[in-house]
VODREN-196558 format. One line per field, with one value per atom (N, C-alpha, C): residue number from 1; chain; x, y, z. Coordinates in nm, 4 decimals, padded with zeros to 6 digits. Example, Ala and Ser with C-alpha at 12.3 -4.5 7.8 and 13.67 -1.06 7.14 Angstrom:
REM residues 2
seq c(1_1_1_2_2_2)
mol c(A_A_A_A_A_A)
c1 c(01.3190_01.2300_01.3200_01.2850_01.3670_01.2900)
c2 c(-00.5690_-00.4500_-00.3300_-00.2250_-00.1060_00.0030)
c3 c(00.7800_00.7800_00.7800_00.7080_00.7140_00.7870)
//
This chain:
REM residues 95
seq c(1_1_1_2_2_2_3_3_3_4_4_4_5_5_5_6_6_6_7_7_7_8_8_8_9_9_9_10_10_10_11_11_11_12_12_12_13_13_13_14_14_14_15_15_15_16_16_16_17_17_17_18_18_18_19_19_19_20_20_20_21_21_21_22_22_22_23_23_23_24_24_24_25_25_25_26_26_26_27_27_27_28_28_28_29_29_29_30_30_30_31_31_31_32_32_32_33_33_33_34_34_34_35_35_35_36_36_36_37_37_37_38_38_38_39_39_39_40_40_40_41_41_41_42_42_42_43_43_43_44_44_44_45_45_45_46_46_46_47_47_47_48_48_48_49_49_49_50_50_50_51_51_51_52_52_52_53_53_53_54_54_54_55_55_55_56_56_56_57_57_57_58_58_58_59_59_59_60_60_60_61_61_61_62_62_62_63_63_63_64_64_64_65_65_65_66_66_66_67_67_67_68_68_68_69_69_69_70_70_70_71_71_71_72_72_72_73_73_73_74_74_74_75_75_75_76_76_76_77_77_77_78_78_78_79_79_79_80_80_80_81_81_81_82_82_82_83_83_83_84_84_84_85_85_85_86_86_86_87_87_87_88_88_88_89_89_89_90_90_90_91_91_91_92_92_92_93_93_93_94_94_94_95_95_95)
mol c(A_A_A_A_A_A_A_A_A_A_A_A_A_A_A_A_A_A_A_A_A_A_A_A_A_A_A_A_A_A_A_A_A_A_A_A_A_A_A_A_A_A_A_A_A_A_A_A_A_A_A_A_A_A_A_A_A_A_A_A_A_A_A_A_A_A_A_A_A_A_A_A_A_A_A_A_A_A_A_A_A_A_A_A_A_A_A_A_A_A_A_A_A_A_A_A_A_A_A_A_A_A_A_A_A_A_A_A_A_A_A_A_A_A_A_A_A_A_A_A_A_A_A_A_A_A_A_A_A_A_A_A_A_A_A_A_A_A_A_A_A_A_A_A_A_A_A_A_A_A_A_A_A_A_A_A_A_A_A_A_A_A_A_A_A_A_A_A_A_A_A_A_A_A_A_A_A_A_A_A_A_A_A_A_A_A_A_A_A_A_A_A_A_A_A_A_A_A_A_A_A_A_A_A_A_A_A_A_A_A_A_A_A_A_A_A_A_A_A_A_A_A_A_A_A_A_A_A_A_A_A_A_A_A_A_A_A_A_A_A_A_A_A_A_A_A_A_A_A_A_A_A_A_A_A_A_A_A_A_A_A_A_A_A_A_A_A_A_A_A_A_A_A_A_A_A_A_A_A_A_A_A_A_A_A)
c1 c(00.0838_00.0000_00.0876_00.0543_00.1292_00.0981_00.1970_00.1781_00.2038_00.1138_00.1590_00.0000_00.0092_-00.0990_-00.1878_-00.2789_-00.3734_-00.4647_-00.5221_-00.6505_-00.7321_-00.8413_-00.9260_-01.0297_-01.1060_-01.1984_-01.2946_-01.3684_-01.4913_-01.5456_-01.5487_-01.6280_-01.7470_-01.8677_-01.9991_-02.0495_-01.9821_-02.0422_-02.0005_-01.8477_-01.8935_-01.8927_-01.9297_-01.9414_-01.8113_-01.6752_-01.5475_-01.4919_-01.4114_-01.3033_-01.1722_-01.1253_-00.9347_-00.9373_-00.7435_-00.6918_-00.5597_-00.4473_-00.3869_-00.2521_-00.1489_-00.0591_-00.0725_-00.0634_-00.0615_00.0347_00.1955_00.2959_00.3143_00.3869_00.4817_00.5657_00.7183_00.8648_00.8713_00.8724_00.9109_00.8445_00.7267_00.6040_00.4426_00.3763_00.2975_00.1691_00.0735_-00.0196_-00.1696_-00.2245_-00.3880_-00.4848_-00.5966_-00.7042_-00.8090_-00.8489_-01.0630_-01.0821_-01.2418_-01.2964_-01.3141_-01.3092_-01.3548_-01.4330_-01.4590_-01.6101_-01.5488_-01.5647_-01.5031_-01.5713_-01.7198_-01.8233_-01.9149_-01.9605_-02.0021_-01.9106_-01.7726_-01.7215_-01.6294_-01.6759_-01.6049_-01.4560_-01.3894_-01.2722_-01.1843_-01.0223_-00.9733_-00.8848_-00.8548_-00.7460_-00.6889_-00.5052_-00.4299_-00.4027_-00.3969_-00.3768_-00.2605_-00.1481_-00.0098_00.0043_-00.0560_-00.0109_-00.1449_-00.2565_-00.3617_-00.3535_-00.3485_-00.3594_-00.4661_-00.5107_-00.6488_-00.5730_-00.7033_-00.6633_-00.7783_-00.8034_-00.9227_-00.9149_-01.0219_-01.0739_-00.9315_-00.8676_-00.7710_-00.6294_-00.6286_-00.4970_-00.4227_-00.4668_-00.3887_-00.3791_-00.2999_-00.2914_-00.3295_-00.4441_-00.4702_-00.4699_-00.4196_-00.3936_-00.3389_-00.2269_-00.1666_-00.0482_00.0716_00.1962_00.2491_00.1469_00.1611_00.1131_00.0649_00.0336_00.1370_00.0362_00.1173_00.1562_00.1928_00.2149_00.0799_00.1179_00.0726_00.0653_-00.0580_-00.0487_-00.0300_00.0786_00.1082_-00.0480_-00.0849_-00.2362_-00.2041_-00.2750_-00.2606_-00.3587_-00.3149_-00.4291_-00.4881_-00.6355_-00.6502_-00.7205_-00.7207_-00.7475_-00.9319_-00.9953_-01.1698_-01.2053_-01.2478_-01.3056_-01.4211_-01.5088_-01.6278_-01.6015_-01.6729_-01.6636_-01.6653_-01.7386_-01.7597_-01.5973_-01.5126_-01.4371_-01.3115_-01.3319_-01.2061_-01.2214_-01.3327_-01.3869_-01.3201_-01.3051_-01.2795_-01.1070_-01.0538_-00.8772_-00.8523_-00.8927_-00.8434_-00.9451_-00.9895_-01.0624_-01.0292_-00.9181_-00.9025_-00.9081_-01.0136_-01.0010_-01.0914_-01.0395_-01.1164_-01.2495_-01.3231_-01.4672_-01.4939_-01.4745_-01.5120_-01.6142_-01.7443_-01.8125_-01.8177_-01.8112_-01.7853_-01.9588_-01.9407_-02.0888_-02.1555_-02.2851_-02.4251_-02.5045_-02.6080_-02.6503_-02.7931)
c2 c(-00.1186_00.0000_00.1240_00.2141_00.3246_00.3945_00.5009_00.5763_00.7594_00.7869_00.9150_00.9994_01.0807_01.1675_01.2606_01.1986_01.2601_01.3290_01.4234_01.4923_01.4556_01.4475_01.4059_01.5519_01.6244_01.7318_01.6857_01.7074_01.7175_01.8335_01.8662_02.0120_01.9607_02.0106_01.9592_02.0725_02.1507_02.2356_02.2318_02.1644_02.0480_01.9228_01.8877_01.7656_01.6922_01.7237_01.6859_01.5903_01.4957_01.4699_01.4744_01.5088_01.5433_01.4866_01.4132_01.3623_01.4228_01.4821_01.5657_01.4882_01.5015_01.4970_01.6089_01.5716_01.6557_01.7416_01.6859_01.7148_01.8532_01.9548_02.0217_02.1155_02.1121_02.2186_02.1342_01.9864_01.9265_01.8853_01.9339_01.9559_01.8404_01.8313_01.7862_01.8734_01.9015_02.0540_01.9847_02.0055_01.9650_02.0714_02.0627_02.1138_02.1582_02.2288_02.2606_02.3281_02.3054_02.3649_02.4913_02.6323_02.7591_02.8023_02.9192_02.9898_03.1205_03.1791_03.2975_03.3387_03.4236_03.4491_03.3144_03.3118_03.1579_03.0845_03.0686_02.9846_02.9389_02.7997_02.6754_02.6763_02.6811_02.6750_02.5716_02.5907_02.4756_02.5917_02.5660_02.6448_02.5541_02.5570_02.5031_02.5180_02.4641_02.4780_02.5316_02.5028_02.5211_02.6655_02.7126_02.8839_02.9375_02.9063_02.9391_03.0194_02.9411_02.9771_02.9314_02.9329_02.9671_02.9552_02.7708_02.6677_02.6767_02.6620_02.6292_02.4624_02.3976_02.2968_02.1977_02.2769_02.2113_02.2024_02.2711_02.2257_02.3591_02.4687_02.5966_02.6987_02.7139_02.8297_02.9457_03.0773_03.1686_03.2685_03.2480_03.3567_03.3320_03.3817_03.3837_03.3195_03.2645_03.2875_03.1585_03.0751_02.9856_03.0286_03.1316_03.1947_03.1328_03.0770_03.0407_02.8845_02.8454_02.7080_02.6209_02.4547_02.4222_02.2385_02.1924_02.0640_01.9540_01.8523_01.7882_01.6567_01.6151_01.5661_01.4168_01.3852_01.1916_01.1398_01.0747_00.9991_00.8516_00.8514_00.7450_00.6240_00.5476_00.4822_00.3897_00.3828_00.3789_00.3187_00.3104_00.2420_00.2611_00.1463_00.1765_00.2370_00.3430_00.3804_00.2355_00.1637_-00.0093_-00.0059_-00.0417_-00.0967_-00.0107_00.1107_00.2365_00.1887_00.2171_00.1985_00.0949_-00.0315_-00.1328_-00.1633_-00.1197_-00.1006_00.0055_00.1058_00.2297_00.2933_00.1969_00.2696_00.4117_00.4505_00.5605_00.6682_00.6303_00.7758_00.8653_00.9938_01.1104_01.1772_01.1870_01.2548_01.3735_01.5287_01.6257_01.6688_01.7163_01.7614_01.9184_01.9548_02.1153_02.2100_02.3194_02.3840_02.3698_02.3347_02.2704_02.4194_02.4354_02.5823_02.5175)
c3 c(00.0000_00.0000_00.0000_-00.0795_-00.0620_00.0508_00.0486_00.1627_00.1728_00.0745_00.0150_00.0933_00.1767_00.1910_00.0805_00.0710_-00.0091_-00.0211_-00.0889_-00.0447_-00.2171_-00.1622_-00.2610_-00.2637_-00.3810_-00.3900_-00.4860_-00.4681_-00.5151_-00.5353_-00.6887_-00.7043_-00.7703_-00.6732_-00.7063_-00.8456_-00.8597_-00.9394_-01.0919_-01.1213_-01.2363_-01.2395_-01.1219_-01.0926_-01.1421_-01.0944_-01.0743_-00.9585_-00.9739_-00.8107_-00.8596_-00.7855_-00.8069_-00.7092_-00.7399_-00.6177_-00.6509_-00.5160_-00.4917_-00.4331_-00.4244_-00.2835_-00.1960_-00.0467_00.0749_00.0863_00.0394_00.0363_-00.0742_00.0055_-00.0895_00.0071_-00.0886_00.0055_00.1261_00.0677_00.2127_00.3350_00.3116_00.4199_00.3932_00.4888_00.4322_00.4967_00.3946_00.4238_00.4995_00.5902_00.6265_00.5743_00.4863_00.4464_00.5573_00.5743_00.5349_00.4881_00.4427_00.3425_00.3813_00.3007_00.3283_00.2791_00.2661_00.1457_00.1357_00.0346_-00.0640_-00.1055_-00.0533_-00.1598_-00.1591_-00.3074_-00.3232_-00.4072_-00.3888_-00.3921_-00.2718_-00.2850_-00.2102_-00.2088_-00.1362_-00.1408_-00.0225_-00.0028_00.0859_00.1467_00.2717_00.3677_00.4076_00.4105_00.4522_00.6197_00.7069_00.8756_00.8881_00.7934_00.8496_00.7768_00.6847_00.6033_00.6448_00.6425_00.6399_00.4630_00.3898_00.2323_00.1835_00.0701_00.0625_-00.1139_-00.1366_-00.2879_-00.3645_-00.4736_-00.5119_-00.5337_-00.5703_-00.6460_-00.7093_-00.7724_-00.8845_-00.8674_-00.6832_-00.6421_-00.6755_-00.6811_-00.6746_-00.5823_-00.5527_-00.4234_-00.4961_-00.4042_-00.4808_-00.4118_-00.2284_-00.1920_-00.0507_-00.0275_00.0923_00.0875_00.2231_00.1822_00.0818_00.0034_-00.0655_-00.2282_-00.2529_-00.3748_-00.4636_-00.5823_-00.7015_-00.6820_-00.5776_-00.5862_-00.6249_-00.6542_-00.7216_-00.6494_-00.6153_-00.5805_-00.6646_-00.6295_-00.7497_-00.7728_-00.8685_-00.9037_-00.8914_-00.8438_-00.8287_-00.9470_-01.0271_-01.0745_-01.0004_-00.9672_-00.9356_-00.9788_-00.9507_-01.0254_-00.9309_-01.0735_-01.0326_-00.9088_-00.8294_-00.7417_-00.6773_-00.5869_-00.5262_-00.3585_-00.3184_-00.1571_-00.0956_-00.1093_-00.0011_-00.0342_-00.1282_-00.0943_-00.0384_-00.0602_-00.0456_00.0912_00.1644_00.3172_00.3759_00.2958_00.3312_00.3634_00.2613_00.2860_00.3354_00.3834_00.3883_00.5017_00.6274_00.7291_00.8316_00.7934_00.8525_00.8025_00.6429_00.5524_00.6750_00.6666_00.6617_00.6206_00.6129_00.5237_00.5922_00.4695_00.5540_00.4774_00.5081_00.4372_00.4329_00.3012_00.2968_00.3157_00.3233_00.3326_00.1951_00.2901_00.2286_00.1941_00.1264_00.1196_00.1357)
//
């Protein structure tokens, strides 16, 4: 099993999922979701920077950087659940 920290997004608004590495400059970054207006967005804990959707920093001391993209490969939630019980699930704001 690998062992690479990941963040997975979901943009409901084109109905997208990206998968991300956690990692970058050595570091590895923790998410939540923010709001910008009406857009959805992600804040990093350790810069408090502020990503969109596609893995781009768009404001704060991480501006311009860039999350490197995982491709993954298809699977069902039963079974992600099943190898991987310590995933995370955050749900972002509902309107």
């Amino acid at each position: 099993m690998g062992s690479t920290p990941i963040l997975v997004v979901h943009n409901a608004a084109s109905e997208t999922t990206t998968v991300f590495s956690r990692g970058l400059r050595g570091r590895t970054l923790t998410f939540q979701s923010g709001k910008q207006g009406a857009v959805d967005s992600l804040i990093d804990h350790e810069t408090k920077s502020r990503w969109n959707a596609y893995g781009d920093c768009v404001a704060g001391k991480l501006k311009g950087q860039k999350l490197d993209t995982i491709v993954p490969l298809p699977s069902f939630w039963f079974a992600w659940a099943e190898f991987y019980p310590d995933t995370e699930i955050y749900r972002g704001h509902q309107e």
